[in-house]
C-alpha positions as CSV (number, residue, x, y, z in Angstrom):
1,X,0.0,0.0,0.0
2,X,1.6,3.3,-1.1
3,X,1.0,5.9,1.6
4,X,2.1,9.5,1.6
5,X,4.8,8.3,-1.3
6,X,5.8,5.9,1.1
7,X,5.5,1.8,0.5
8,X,4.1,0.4,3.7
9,X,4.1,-3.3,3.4
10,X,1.0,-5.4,4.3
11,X,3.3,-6.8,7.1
12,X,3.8,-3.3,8.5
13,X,0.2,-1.8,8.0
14,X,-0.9,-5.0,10.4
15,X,2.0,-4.1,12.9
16,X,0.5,-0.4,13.0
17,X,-2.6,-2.2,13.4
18,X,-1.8,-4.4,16.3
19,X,-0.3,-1.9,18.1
20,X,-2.5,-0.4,21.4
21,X,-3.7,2.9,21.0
22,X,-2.3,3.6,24.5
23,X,1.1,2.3,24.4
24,X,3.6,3.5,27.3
25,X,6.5,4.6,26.8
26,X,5.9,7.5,24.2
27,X,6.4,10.2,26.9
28,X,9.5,13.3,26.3
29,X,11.1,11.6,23.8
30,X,12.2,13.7,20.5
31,X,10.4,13.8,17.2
32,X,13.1,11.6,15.4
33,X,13.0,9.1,17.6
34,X,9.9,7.9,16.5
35,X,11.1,7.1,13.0
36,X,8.8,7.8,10.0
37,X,5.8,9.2,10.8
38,X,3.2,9.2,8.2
39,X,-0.7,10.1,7.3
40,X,-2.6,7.6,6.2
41,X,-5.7,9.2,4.1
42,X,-9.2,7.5,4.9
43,X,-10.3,6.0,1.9
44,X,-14.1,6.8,1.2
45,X,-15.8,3.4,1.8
46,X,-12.8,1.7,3.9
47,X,-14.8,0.6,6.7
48,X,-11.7,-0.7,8.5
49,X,-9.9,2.6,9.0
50,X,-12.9,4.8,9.4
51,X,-13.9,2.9,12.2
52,X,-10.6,3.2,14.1
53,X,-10.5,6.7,13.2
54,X,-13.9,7.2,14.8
55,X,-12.8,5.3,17.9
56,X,-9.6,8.0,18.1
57,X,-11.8,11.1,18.3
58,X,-14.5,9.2,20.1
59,X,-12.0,9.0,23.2
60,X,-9.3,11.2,22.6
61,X,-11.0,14.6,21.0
62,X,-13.6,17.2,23.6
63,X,-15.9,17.4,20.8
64,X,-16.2,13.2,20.0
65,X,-16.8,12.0,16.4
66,X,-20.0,14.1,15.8
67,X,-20.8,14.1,12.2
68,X,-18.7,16.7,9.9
69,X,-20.6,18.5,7.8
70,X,-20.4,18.4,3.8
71,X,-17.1,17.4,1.8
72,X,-15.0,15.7,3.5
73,X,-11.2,14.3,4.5
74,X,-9.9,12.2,7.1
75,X,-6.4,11.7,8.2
76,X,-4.6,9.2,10.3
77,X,-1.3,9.3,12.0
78,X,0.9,6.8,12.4
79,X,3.9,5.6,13.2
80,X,5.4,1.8,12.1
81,X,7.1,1.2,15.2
82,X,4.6,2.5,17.2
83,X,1.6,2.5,15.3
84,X,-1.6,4.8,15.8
85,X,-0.6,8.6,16.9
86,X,-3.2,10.4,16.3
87,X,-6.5,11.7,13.4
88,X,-7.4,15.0,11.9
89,X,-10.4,15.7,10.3
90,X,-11.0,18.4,7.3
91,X,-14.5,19.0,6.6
92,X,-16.7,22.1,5.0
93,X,-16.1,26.0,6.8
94,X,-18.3,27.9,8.6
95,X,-21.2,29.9,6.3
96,X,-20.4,33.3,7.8
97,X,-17.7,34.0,10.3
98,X,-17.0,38.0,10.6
99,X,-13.8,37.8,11.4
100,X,-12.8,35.2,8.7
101,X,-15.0,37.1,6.2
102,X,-13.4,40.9,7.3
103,X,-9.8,39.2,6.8
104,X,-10.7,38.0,3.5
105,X,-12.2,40.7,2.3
106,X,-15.3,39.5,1.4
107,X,-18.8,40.7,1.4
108,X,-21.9,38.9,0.8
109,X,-22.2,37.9,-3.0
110,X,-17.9,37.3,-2.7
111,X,-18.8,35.1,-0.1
112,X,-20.9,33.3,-1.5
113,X,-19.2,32.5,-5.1
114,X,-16.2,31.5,-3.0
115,X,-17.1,29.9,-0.2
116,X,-16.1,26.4,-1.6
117,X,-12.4,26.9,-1.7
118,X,-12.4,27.3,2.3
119,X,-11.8,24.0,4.2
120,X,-12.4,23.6,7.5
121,X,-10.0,21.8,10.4
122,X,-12.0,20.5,12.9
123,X,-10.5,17.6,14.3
124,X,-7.0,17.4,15.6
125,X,-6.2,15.2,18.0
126,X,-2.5,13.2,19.4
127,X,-3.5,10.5,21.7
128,X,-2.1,12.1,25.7
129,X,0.6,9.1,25.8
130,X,2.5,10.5,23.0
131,X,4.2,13.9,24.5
132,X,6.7,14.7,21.8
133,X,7.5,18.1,21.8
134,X,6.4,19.6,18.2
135,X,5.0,16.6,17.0
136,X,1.7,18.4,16.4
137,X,3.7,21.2,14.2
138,X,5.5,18.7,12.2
139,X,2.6,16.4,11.5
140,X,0.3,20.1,10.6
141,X,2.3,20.9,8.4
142,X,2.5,17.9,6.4
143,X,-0.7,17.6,6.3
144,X,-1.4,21.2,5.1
145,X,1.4,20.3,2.2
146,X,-1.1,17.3,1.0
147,X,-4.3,18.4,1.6
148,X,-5.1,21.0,-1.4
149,X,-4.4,18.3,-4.3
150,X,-6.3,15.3,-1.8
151,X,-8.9,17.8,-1.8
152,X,-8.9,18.1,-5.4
153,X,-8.5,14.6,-6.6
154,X,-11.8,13.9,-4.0
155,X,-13.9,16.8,-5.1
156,X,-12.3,18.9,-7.8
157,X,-11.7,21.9,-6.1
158,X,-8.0,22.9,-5.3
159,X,-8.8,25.0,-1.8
160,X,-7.1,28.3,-1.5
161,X,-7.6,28.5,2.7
162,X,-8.0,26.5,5.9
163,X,-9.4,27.3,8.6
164,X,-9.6,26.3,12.5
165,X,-11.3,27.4,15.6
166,X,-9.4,27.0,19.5
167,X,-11.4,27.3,22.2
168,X,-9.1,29.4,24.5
169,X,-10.4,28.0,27.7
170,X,-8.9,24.2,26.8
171,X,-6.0,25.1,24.6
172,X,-3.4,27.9,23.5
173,X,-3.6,27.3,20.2
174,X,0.3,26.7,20.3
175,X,1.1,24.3,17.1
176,X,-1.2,26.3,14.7
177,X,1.0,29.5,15.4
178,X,4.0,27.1,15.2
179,X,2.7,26.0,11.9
180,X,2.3,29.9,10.3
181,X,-1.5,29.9,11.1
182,X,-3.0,33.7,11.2
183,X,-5.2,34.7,14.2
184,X,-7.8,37.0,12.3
185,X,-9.9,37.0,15.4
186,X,-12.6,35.6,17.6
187,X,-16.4,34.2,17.0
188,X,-19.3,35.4,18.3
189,X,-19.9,32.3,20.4
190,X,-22.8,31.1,17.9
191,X,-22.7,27.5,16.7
192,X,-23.7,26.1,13.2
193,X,-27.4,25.7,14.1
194,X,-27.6,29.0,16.2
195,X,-30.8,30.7,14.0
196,X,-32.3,32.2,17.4
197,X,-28.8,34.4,18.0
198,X,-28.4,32.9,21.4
199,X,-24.6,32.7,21.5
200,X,-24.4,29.8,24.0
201,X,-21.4,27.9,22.2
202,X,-18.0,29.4,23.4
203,X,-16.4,32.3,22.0
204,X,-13.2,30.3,19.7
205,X,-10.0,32.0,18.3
206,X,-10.7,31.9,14.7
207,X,-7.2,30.9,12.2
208,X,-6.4,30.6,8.9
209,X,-3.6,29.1,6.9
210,X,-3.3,30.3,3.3
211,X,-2.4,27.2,0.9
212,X,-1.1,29.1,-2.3
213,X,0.5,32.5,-2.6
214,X,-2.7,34.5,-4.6
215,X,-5.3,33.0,-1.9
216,X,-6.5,36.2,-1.7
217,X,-7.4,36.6,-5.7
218,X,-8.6,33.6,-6.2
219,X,-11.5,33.7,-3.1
220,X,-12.4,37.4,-4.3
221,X,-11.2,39.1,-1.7
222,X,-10.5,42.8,-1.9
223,X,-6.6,43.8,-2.1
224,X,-6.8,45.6,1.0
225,X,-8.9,44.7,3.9
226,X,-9.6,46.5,6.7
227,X,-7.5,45.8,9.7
228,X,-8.6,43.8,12.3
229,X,-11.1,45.8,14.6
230,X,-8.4,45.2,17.9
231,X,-6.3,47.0,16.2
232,X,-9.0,50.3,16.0
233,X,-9.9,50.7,19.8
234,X,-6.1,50.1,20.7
235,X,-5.3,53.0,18.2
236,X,-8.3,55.0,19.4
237,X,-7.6,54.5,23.3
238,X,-4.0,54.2,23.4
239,X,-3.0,56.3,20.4
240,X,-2.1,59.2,22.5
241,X,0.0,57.6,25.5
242,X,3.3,59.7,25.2
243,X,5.8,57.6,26.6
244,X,8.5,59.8,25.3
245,X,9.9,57.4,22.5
246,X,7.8,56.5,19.5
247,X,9.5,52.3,19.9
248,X,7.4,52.2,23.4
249,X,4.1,53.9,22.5
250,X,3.7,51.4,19.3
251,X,5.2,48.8,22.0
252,X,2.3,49.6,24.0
253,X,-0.5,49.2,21.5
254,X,0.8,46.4,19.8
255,X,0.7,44.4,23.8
256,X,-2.9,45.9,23.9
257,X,-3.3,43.9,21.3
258,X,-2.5,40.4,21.6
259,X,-3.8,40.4,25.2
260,X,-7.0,41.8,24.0
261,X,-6.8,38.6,21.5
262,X,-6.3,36.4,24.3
263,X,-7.5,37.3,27.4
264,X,-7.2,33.8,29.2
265,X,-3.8,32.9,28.4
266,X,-1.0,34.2,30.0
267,X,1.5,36.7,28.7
268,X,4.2,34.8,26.9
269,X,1.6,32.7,25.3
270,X,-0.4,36.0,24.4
271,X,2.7,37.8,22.4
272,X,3.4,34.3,21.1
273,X,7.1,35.1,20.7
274,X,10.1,35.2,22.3
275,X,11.0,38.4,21.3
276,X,7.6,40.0,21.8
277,X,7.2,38.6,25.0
278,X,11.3,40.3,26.5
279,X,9.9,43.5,24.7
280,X,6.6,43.3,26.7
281,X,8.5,43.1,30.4
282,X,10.5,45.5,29.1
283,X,7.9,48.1,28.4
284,X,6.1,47.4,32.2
285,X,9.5,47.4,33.6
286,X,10.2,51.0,31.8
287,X,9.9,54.2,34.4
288,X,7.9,55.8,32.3
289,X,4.9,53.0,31.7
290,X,3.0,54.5,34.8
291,X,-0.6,53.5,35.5
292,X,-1.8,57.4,35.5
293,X,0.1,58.0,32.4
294,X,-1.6,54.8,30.4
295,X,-5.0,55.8,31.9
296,X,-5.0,59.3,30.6
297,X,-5.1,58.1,26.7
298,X,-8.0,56.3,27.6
299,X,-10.1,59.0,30.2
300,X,-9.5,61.5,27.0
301,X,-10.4,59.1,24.3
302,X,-13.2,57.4,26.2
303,X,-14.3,61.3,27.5
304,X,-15.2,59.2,30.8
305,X,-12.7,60.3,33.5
306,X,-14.4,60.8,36.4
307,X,-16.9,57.3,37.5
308,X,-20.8,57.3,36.7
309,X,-23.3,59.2,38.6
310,X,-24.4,56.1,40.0
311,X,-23.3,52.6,40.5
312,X,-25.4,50.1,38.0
313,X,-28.1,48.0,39.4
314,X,-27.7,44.4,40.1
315,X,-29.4,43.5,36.7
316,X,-27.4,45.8,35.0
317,X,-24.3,44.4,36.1
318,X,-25.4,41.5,35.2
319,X,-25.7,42.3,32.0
320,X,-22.2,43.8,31.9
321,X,-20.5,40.4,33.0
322,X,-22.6,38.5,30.1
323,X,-21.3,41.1,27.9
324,X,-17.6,39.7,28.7
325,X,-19.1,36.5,27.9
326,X,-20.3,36.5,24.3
327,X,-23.4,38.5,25.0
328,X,-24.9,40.3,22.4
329,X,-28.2,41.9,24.0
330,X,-29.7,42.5,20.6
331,X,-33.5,42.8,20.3
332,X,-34.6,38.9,20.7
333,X,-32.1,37.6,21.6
334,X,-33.5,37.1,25.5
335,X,-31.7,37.1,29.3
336,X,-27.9,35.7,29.1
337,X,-27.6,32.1,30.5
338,X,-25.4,30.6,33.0
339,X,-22.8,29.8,30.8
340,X,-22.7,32.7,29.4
341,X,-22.6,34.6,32.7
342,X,-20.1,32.3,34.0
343,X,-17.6,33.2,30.6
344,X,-17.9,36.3,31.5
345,X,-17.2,36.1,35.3
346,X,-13.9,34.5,33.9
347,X,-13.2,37.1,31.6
348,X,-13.7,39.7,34.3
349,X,-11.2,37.5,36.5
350,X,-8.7,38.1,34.0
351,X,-9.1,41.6,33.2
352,X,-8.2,41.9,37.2
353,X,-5.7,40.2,37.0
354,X,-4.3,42.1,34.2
355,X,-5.0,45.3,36.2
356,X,-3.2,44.1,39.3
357,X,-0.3,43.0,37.3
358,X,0.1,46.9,35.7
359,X,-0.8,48.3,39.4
360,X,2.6,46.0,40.3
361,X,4.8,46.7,37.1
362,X,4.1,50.2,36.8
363,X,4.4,51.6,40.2
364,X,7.1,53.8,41.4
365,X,10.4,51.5,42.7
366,X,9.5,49.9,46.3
367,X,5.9,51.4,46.8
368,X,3.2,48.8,47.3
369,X,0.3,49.0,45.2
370,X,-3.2,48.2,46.2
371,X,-5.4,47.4,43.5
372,X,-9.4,47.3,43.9
């Protein structure tokens, strides 16, 4: 059998077979000691490996093997001397998604006409024995370097994009930015069958991976789309911080930025570099990044210096914490519900922590800070 331009012999296909999903012994080693690792495309029909890619997500992935929707492509992973890895699943995109759609550059009708050249990632999963670091990376990225022409000898469309949602409450989204995925930003928290706009799925970090170098022609897009909308209220807010040096005022806005992106993860994971993360103690460990000089920006941009006349209601506040949450509070759309509330009681828990953590950094040399 000749998989991924590889000859895999009947003898070691039923070795890969054999071998327990949950193997020991797979723990901290390195990538290359595991040999030749390969993807094994699940044949439309083949009962055999369908069912054990089924059984993979069924125990391994949060969301199980619910049905994907429309065309699809399955992928297992394996390894010949220690046989199944792991599965990813490619299946149909989302119908709208704004950030997606803003990114592209598309509007309706563009939308529309083009909508078939997106493909969707949405199942990954490496079974928990198997902690090699970047294994996830590596085997991505093959997969992304195969899956346009598999794509196109199944259905006859050569995709231009791919697409992936993280929810940032289970995982950091760590091997997709490894891999050169985009974070174009975040969903609205409303699933595939959501008609009623009741936003009770979690809000996911949206990315994309382009597979050819005119991805953007070829879906329609227009040449330049508009930025991403983080980057307007952290202009808008922080634009007028005057730090003194032009490096630490864009330094500023750009950490605005990728916290605002990801509010649960912590800092180094939020910059998502090494660099950007040394530049982002840096600026909080500057004498000039003082809390009443980053607040001023925003009491003049925001025109709000002083606090409101009165403190909100109980149901008010409510509605403020569902806000955090995904909460739209458009006309129909109903009270917020628990898990919606309790998002947004973990959002507000981070924004404290954020504000404690600038109280700390940003205070004058060996003055404790009280926050709240």
């Amino acid at each position: 059998m000749d998989v991924c331009g590889q000859q895999f012999t009947p003898a070691t296909l039923a070795r890969i077979e054999a071998t327990r999903v949950d193997e020991p012994g797979l723990s901290r080693r390195e990538l290359k000691a595991l040999g030749p690792i390969e993807l094994i495309p699940v044949a439309q029909g083949d009962r055999g490996h369908n069912r054990i890619w089924r059984g993979l997500i069924e125990r391994y992935h949060p969301l199980a093997s619910g049905a994907l929707c429309g065309a699809q492509i399955r992928y297992l992973v394996a390894s010949a001397e220690h046989g199944w890895l792991g599965a990813l699943g490619f299946s149909a995109p989302a119908w709208r998604v704004a950030a997606r759609d803003r990114f592209i550059g598309w509007d309706d009708t563009s939308r529309q006409a083009h909508l078939q050249q997106v493909v969707a990632n949405t199942r990954f999963v490496l079974l928990p024995h198997v902690q090699v670091p970047h294994l996830a990376s590596h085997v991505l990225g093959r997969c992304l370097r195969r899956l346009a022409s598999d794509w196109q000898a199944r259905y006859g469309i050569r995709p231009a994009l791919v697409e992936t949602y993280v929810d940032p409450s289970r995982y950091r989204g760590t091997c997709y930015r490894a891999s050169n995925w985009r974070y174009v930003g975040a969903t609205q928290g409303r699933g595939r069958q959501d008609r009623g706009h009741e936003g009770r799925e979690p809000v996911k970090a949206v990315y994309v991976y382009p597979l050819c170098r005119d991805w953007r022609a070829r879906l329609g897009g227009r040449a330049s789309p508009p930025a991403p909308a983080a980057g307007d209220w952290a202009d808008q807010e922080l634009g007028g911080v005057a730090l003194g040096d032009r490096r630490l005022n864009r330094r500023l806005r750009t950490l605005a930025r990728d916290v605002y992106a990801q509010p649960q993860a912590q800092l180094p994971q939020a910059c998502g570099t090494r660099a950007k993360t040394k530049a982002a103690y840096r600026l909080l460990d500057h004498p000039k990044s003082r809390m009443q000089t980053l607040l001023h920006s925003h009491y003049a941009a925001t025109g709000n210096p002083t606090l409101p006349p009165r403190p909100p209601t109980l149901y008010e506040a409510m509605r403020m914490v569902a806000a955090l949450g995904g909460f739209l509070g458009r006309k129909g759309d109903g009270e917020p519900g628990a898990q919606t509330l309790w998002r947004g009681l973990q959002r507000l828990d981070d924004l404290t922590d954020m504000y404690r953590l600038l109280c700390y950094a940003t205070g004058p040399p060996g003055v404790q800070h009280t926050c709240g």
